[in-house]
C-alpha positions as CSV (number, residue, x, y, z in Angstrom):
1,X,64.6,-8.7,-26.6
2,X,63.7,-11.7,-24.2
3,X,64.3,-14.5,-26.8
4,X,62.0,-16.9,-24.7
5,X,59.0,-14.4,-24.4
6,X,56.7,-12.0,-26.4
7,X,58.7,-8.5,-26.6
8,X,56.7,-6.0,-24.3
9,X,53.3,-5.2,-25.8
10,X,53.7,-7.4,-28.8
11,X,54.2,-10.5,-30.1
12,X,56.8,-12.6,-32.1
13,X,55.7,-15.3,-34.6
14,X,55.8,-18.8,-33.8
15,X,54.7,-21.4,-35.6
16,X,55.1,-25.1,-34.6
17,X,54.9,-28.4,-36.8
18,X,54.3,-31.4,-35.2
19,X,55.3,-34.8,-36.2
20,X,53.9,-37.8,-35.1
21,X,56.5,-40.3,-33.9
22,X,56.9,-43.6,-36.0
23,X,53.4,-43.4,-36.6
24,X,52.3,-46.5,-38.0
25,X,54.2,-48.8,-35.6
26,X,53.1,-46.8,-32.5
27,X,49.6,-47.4,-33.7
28,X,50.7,-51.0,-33.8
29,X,52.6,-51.4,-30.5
30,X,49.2,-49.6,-28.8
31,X,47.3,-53.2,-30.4
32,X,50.2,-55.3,-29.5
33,X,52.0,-54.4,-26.0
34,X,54.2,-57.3,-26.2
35,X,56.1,-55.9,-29.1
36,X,57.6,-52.7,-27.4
37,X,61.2,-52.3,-27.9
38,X,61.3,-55.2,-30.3
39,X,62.4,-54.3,-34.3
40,X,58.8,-54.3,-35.6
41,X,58.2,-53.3,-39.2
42,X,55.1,-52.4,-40.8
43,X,54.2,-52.6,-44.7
44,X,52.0,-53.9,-47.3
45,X,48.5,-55.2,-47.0
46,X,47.4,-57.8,-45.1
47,X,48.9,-61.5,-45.7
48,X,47.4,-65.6,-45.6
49,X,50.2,-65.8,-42.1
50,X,48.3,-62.3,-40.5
51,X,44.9,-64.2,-41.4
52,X,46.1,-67.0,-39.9
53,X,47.5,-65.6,-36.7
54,X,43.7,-63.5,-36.0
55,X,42.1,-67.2,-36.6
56,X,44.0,-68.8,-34.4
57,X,43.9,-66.6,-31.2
58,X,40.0,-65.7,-31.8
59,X,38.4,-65.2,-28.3
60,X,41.3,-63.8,-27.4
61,X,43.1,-60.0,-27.1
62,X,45.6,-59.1,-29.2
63,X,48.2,-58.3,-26.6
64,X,47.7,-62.1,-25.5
65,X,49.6,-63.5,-28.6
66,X,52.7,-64.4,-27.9
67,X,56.0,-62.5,-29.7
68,X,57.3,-65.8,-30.9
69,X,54.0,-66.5,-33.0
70,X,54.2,-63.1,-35.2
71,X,55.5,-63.6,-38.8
72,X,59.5,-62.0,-38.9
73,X,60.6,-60.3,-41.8
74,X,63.6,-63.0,-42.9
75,X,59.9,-64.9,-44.5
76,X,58.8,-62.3,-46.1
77,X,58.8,-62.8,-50.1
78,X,57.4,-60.3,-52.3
79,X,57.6,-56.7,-53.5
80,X,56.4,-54.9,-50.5
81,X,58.2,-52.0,-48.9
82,X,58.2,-50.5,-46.0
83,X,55.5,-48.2,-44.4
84,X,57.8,-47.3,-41.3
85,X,59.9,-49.3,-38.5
86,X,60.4,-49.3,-35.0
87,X,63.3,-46.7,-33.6
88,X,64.6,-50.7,-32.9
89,X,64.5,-51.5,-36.3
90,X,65.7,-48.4,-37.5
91,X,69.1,-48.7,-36.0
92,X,69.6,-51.5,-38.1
93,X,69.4,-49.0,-41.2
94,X,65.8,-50.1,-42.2
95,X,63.5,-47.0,-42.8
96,X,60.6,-46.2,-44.8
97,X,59.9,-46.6,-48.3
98,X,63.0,-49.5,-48.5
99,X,61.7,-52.9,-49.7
100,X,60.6,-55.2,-47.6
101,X,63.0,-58.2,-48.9
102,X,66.3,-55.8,-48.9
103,X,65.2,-55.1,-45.3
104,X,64.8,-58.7,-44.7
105,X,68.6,-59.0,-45.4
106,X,69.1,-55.9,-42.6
107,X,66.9,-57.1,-39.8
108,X,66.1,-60.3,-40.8
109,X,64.8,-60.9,-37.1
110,X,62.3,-58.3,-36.8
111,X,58.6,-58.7,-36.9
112,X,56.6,-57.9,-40.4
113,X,52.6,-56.5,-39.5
114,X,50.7,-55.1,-42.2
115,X,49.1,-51.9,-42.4
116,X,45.7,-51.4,-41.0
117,X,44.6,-48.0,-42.8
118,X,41.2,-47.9,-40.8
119,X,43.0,-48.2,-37.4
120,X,45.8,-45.3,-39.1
121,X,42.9,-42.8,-39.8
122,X,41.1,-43.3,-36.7
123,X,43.6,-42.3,-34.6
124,X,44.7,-39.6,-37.1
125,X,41.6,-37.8,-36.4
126,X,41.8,-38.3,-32.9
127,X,45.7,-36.2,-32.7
128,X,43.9,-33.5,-35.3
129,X,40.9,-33.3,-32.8
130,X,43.3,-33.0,-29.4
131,X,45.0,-29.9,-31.4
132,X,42.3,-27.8,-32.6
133,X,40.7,-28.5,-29.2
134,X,43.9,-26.1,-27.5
135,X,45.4,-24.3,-31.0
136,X,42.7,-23.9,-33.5
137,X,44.6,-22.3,-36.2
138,X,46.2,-25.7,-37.8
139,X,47.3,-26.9,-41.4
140,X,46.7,-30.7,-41.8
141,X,49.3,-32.0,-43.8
142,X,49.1,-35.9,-44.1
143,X,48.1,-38.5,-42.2
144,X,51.1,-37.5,-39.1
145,X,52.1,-34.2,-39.5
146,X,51.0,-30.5,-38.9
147,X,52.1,-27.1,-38.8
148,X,50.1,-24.9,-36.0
149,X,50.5,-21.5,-35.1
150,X,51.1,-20.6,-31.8
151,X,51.6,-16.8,-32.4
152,X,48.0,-15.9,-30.4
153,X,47.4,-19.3,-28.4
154,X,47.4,-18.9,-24.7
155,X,50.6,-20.3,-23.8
156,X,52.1,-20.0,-27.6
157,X,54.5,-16.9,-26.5
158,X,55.7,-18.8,-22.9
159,X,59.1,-20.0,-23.3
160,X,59.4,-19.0,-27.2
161,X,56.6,-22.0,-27.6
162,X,57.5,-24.7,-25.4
163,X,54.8,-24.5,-22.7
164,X,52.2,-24.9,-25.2
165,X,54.0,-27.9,-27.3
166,X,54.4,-29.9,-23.6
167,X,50.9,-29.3,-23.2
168,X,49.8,-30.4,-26.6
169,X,52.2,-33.9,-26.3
170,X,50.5,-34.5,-23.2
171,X,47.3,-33.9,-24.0
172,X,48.0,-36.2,-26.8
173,X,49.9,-39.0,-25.0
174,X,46.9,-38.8,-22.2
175,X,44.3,-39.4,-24.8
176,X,45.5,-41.6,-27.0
177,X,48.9,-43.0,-25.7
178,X,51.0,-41.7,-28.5
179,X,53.9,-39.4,-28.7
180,X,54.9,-37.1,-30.8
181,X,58.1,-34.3,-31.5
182,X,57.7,-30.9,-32.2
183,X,59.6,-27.7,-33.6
184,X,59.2,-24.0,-33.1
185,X,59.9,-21.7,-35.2
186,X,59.6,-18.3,-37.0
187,X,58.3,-20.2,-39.7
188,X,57.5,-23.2,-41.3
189,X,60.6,-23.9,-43.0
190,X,62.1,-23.7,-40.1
191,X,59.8,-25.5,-38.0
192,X,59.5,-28.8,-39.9
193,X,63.4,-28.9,-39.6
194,X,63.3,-28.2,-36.2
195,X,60.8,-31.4,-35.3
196,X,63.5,-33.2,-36.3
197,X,66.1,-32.4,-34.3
198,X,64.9,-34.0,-30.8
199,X,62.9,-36.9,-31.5
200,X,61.5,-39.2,-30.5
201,X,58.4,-37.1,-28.3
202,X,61.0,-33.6,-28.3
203,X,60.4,-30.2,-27.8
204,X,62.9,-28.1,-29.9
205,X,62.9,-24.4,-30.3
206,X,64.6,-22.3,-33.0
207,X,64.8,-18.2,-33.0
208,X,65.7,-16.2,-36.1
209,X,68.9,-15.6,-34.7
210,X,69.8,-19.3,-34.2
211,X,70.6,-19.7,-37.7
212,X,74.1,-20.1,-37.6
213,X,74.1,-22.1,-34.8
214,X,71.8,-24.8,-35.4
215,X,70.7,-24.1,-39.2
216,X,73.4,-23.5,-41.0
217,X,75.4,-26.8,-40.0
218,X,72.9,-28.8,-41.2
219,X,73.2,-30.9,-45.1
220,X,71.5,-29.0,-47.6
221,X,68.8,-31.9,-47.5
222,X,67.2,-31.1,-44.4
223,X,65.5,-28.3,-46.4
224,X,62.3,-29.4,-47.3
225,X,62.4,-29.2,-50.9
226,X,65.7,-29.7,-52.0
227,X,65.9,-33.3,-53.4
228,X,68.4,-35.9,-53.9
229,X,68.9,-34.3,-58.0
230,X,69.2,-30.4,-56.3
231,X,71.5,-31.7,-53.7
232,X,73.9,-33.5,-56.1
233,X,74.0,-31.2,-58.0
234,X,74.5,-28.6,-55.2
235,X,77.8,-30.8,-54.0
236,X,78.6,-30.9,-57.4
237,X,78.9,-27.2,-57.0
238,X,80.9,-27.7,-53.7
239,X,78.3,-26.6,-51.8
240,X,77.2,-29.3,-48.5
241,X,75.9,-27.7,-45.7
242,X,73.0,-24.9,-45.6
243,X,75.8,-22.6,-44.7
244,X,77.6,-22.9,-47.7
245,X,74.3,-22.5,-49.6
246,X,73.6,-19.3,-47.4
247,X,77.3,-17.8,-48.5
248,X,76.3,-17.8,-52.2
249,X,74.7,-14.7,-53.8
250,X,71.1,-14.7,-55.4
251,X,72.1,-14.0,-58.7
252,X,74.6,-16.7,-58.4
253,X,72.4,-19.5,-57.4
254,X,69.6,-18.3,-60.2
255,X,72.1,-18.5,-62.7
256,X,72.8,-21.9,-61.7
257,X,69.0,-23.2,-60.8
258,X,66.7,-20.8,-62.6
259,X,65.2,-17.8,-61.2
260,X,62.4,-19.1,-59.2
261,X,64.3,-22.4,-57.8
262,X,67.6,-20.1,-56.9
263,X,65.3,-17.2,-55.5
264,X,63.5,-20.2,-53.0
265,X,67.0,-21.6,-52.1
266,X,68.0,-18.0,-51.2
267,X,65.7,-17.5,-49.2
268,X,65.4,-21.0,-47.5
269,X,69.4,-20.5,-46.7
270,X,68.6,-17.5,-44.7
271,X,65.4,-19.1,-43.3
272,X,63.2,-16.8,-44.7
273,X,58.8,-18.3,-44.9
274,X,56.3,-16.2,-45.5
275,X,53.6,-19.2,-46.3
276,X,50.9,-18.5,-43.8
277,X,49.0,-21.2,-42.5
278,X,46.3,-23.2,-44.6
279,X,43.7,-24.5,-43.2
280,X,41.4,-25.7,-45.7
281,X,43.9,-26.8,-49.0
282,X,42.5,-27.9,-52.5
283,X,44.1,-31.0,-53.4
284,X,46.6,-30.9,-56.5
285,X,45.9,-33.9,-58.0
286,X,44.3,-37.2,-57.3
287,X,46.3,-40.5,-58.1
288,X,45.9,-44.2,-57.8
289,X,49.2,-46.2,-58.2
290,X,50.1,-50.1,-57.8
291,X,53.2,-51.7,-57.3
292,X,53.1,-55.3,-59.1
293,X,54.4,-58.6,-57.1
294,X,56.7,-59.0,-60.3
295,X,57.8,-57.4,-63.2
296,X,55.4,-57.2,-65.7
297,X,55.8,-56.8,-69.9
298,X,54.1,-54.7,-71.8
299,X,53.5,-57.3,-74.7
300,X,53.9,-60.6,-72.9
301,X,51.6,-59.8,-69.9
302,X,49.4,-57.3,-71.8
303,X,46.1,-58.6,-70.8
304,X,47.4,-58.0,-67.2
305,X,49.0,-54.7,-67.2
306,X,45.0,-54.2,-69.5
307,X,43.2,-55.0,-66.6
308,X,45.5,-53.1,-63.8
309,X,45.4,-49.9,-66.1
310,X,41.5,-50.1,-66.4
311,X,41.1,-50.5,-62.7
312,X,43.5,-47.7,-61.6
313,X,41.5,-45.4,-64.0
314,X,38.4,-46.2,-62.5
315,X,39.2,-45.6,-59.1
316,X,40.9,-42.6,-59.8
317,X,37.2,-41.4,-61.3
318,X,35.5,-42.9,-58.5
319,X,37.4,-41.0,-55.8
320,X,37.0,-37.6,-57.8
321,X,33.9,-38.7,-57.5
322,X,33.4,-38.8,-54.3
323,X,35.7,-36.2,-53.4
324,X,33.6,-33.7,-55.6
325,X,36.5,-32.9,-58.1
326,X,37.0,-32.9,-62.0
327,X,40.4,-32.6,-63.6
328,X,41.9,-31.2,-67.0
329,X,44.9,-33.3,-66.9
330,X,45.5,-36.9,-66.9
331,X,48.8,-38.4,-66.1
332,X,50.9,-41.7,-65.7
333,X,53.3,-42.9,-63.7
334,X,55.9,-46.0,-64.9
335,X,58.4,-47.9,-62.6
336,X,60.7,-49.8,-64.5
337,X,62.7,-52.8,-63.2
338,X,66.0,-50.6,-62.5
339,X,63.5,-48.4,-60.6
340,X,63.7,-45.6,-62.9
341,X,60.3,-43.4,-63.3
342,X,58.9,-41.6,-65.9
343,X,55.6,-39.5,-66.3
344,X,53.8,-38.3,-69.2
345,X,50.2,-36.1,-69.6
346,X,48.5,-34.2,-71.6
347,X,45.7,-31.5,-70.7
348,X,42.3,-32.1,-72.1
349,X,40.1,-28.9,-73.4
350,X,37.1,-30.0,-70.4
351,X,37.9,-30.9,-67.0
352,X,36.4,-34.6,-66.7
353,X,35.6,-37.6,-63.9
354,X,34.6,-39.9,-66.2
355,X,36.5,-42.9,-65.9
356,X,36.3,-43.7,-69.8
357,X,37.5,-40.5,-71.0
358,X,40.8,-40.8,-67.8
359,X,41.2,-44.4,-69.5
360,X,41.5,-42.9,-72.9
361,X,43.9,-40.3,-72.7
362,X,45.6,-41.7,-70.1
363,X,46.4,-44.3,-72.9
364,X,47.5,-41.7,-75.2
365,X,50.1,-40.7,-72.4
366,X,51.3,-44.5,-72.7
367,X,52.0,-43.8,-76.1
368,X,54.7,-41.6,-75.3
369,X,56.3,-44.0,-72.8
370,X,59.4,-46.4,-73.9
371,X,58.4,-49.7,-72.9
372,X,61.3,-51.8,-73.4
373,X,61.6,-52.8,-70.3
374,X,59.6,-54.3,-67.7
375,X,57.5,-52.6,-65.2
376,X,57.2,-52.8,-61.7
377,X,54.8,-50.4,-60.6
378,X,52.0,-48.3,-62.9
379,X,50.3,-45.2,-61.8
380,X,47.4,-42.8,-63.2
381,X,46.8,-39.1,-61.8
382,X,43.9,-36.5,-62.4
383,X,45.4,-32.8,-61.9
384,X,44.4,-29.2,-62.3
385,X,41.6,-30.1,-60.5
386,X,38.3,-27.9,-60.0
387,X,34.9,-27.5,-58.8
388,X,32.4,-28.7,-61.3
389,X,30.1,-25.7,-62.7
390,X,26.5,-25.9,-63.4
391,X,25.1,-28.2,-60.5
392,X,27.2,-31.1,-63.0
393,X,26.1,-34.7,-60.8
394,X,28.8,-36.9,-60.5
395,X,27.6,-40.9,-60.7
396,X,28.6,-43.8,-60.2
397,X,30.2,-45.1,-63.9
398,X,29.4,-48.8,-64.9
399,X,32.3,-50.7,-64.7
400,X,34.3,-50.7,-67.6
401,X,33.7,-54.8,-68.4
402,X,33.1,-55.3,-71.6
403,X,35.4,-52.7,-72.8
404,X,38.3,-54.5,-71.3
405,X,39.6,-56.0,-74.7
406,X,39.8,-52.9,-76.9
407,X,41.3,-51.0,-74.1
408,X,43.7,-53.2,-73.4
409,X,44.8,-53.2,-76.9
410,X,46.7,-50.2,-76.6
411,X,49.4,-52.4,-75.3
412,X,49.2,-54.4,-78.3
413,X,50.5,-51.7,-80.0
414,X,54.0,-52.0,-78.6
415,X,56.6,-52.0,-81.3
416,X,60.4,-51.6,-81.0
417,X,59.7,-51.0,-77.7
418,X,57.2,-47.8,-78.1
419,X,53.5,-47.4,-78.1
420,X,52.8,-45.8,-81.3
């Protein structure tokens, strides 16, 4: 068989996910010309020195500020982290998710912009719209990235996939002056990895019988879904490279990680995928997280950590809200100061939006949390979510003001270190 076009009188299944390419920035560098091929990072909200900078060239484009005018990273104090970085900045080992002050100390001369989410989702939906317009069949699956099958799109078939991924960057790149990789593959598994292997703005192409040659080499962490704790745990085993994984037998690897983890990593190995493509997807959960500019106590800044819990709750109730959702369980989310995370929930017997009843047992969760030490970041989450029944109305909840000082008593209740 022809391994770059459809078999005769049939077709071979090719699905393609396409990543956008250092999303965030490129969005910026469209705004700001000046700063292409500079080490430009973006992260956190907007700051006094951004406000500042808008101010002072008023009347004025945005491409006509100059470079040396833009606040640089060395400056930045605070607990920020990274969004994503220019390819420039990259190189200097900067990446997404680091904090912005330890990438201060990498790339110290590279130029800080905040995040502009409106911008971000406007020209999301603008990529989404491009693709649907050519290959209607798509999974959305963030704010960047998308899985599409080709297997029936004109041009899908051509060249195991490539003619239609040019056409898609370009139609992309024409309309809205972005770029973006892409892989193509028998599957999805397959594909994401394959996006990665040619960016940035690639085409890259992987057949079932290109496995050993361009899978198989790879670290067992370019499988999506095998984490830092699987993969240490896998070279704990001797085991590095998707290869190796691929060598070991199924019963083997399900002694070793359970039957339904070591049946996945089977098949993963041997780039098997059945998942078809979604294209409308129930969200799991709903969560609303913050990250505090310094380490707070749960005793010593109680009224604080009060007021940040009460907050996170509502909004949480006010997007389920809005999103049309109620959820059974409520969860949290700690950060402690050595960046370890724990989570705790419980299930409640009826699915709920309310913010009063999230803040209440998502204060029983904190009851089963160790707090003795600081935190850095606090999260609450709404899961095993569902339609409600009945013609239920969601509305608006009052504010919880008022009820701030007995709800933030739960903190109070910290004793040898645990909420009781």
């Amino acid at each position: 068989m022809d391994r770059v076009n459809a078999p005769p009188g049939g077709k071979i299944r090719r699905i393609a996910h396409l990543d956008m390419d250092a999303f965030y920035a490129s969005v910026e560098l469209l705004r700001y010309p000046q700063l292409k091929g500079l080490p430009v990072v973006i992260g956190g909200g907007r700051r006094t020195q951004d406000e500042t900078l808008r101010q002072t060239y008023a009347g004025h484009t945005l491409a006509d500020i100059p470079v040396q005018d833009f606040p640089l990273l060395k400056d930045y104090t605070g607990r920020g982290v990274i969004t994503t970085a220019t390819y420039a900045a990259r190189q200097f080992g900067v990446g997404s998710a680091m904090g912005l002050m330890k990438a201060a100390k990498l790339c110290p001369q590279a130029i800080l912009l905040p995040v502009d989410f409106p911008e971000i989702r406007r020209y999301s939906r603008a990529f989404k719209d491009i693709i649907l317009d050519i290959a209607p069949l798509m999974e959305d699956r963030g704010i960047d990235e998308v899985y599409i099958d080709f297997t029936d799109v004109p041009g899908g078939q051509r060249e195991g996939g490539r003619v239609l991924a040019r056409l898609i960057q370009k139609a992309i790149f024409d309309q809205t002056g972005l770029t973006c990789s892409v892989g193509v593959a028998p599957n999805k598994l397959l594909a994401k990895m394959a996006s990665e292997f040619n960016k940035p703005n690639g085409i890259s192409l992987v057949f079932e019988d290109d496995l050993a040659s361009k899978i198989w080499p790879l670290a067992c962490r370019k499988i999506n879904g095998i984490g830092p704790k699987a993969d240490e745990k896998l070279k704990s085993l001797g085991i590095e490279t998707i290869g190796q994984l691929a060598q070991q037998e199924l019963q083997w690897l399900i002694d070793h990680f359970g039957q339904k983890t070591g049946a996945w990593m089977f098949d993963a190995a041997h780039g098997r995928d059945t998942r078809p493509i979604v294209l409308e997807s129930e969200p799991v959960s709903i969560s609303r997280e913050t990250s505090f500019e310094r380490d707070l106590h749960a005793v010593r800044d109680k009224a604080e950590l009060g007021a940040i819990f009460t907050r996170l709750c509502e909004q949480v109730a006010q997007d389920l809200a809005r999103k049309g959702y109620v959820g059974k369980t409520i969860g949290i989310k700690l950060r402690f100061d050595d960046f370890k995370s724990i989570t705790r929930d419980q299930t409640l017997e009826q699915p709920t939006a309310d913010a009063r009843a999230i803040r209440q047992a998502a204060g029983l969760c904190l009851k089963r949390a160790p707090l003795t030490q600081r935190l850095r970041l606090l999260g609450v989450r709404v899961a095993s979510l569902s339609r409600p029944g009945g013609g239920a109305e969601f509305k608006e909840k009052e504010p919880l003001a008022g009820e701030f000082i007995a709800q933030t008593a739960i903190f109070s209740e910290a004793k040898s270190g645990q909420l009781f």
